[in-house]
N, C-alpha and C positions, 0 to 999 in steps of 0.2 A: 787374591780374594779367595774365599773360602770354596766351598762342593754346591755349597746353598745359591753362591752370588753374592750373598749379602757380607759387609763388613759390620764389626761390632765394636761401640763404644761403650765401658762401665763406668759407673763413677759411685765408688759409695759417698753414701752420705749420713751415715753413721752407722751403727754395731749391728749390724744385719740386713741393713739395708742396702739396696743398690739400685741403679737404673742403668736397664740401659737402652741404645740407640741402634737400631740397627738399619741399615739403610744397604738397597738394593742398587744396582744398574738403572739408570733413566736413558732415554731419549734423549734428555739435555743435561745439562753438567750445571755446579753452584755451591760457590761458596761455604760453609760454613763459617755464622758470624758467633762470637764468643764476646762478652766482657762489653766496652763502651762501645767497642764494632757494632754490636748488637745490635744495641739499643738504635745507635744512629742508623743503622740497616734500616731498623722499622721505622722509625719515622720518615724516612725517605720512602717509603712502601707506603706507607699512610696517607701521606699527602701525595702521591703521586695515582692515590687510588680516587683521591679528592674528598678527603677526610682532615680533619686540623686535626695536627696534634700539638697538644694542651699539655701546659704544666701536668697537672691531675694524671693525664693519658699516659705520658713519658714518667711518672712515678710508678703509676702501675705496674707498667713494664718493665722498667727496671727491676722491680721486686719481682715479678715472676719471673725474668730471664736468670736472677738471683740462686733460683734452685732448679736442683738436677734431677729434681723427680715433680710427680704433679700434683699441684698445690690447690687450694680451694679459695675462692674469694673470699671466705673468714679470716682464712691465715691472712691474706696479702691484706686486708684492711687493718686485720690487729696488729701486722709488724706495720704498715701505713702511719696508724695512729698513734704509738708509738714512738714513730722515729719524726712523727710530727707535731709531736704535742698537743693534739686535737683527733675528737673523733675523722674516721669514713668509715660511713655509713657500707655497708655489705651489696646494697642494692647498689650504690653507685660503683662499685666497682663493678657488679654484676654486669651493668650495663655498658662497660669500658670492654669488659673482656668479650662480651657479644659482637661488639664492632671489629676486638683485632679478631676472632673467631671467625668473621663475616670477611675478613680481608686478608687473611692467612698469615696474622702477623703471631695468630696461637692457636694450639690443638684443645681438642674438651675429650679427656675422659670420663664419656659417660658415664659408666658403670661408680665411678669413684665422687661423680661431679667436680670433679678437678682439671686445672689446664696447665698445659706447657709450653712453652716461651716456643716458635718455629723460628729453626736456628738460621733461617733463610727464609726471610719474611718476604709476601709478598708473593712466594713461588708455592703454587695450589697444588697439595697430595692429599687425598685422601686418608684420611684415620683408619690405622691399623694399628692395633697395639695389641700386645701378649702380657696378662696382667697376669701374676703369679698372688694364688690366694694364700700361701703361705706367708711370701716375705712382702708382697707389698711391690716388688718390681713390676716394672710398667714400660716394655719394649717398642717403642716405635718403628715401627717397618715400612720403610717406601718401597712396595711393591706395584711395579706398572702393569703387570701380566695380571695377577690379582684385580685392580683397579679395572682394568681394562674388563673382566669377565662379570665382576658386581656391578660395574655400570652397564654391560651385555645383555646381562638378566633382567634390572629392572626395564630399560628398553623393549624387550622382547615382551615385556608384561603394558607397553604406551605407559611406563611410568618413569619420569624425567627424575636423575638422582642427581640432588644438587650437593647432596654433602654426605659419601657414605663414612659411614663411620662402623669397623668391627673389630668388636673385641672378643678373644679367647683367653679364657679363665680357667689356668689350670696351676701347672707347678713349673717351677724354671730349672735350667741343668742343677744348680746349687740346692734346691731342696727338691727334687724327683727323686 
């Protein structure tokens, strides 16, 4: 493992672009689910959180476990409709991806309004990402020290954080 702690995953996803993963030490150990793992990870997550999943829920997913960087519920409707022969509507997916958002079956980059598929559904980290305003990368970091000191803070202030989310917006090794 690196100086940081953290290991690092990239994946381009075409001519400049790239993402990647980087994930810290935890307290508990897990999986990484990839391809139809995935998928069926999350709906096992889903239902065991006591949520149905639906035809509609398990397409969704599928499309956004599909890309390696963070997508927006226009994309995932427009390739939806598409590969379905028939509109979905933007809000209905809106409202799919708030549920797996709500049950950690995916992350929301705010800054971007865009979400990524948790490659280990079901298992709660906190959003931390490193978006680079050049190329568009978008680092996920499971960091439990960090987690541990933003959830410290808010406490410290009688304010209960159910879902931190932070991003830092700068430049990545590749364009610094």
């Amino acid at each position: 493992m690196p100086a940081d702690g953290l290991t690092q995953a990239s994946f381009a996803i075409g001519p400049g672009v790239t993402i990647s993963r980087r994930m810290g030490q935890h307290a508990h150990s897990h999986h990484e689910h990839t391809g139809p793992g995935l998928v069926d990870e999350a709906a096992r997550a889903l239902v065991a959180a006591g949520e149905q999943w639906t035809s509609m829920r398990e397409a969704v997913f599928a499309e956004l476990a599909r890309h390696d960087r963070p997508v927006s519920a226009y994309d995932i409707a427009d390739n939806l409709s598409a590969a379905r022969g028939k509109r979905v509507a933007p809000n209905s997916v809106y409202r799919i991806l708030d549920v797996f958002v709500a049950n950690n079956l995916a992350m929301r980059v705010e800054s971007a309004n865009a979400y990524l598929a948790n490659t280990h559904p079901g298992c709660a980290h906190d959003c931390i990402f490193l978006v680079c305003d050049e190329c568009g990368e978008a680092a996920h970091v499971d960091d439990e020290e960090v987690s541990r000191a933003v959830r410290a803070i808010a406490a410290a202030r009688d304010f209960k954080a159910t879902r931190p989310v932070l991003e830092i917006r700068g430049l990545c090794k590749a364009c610094a």
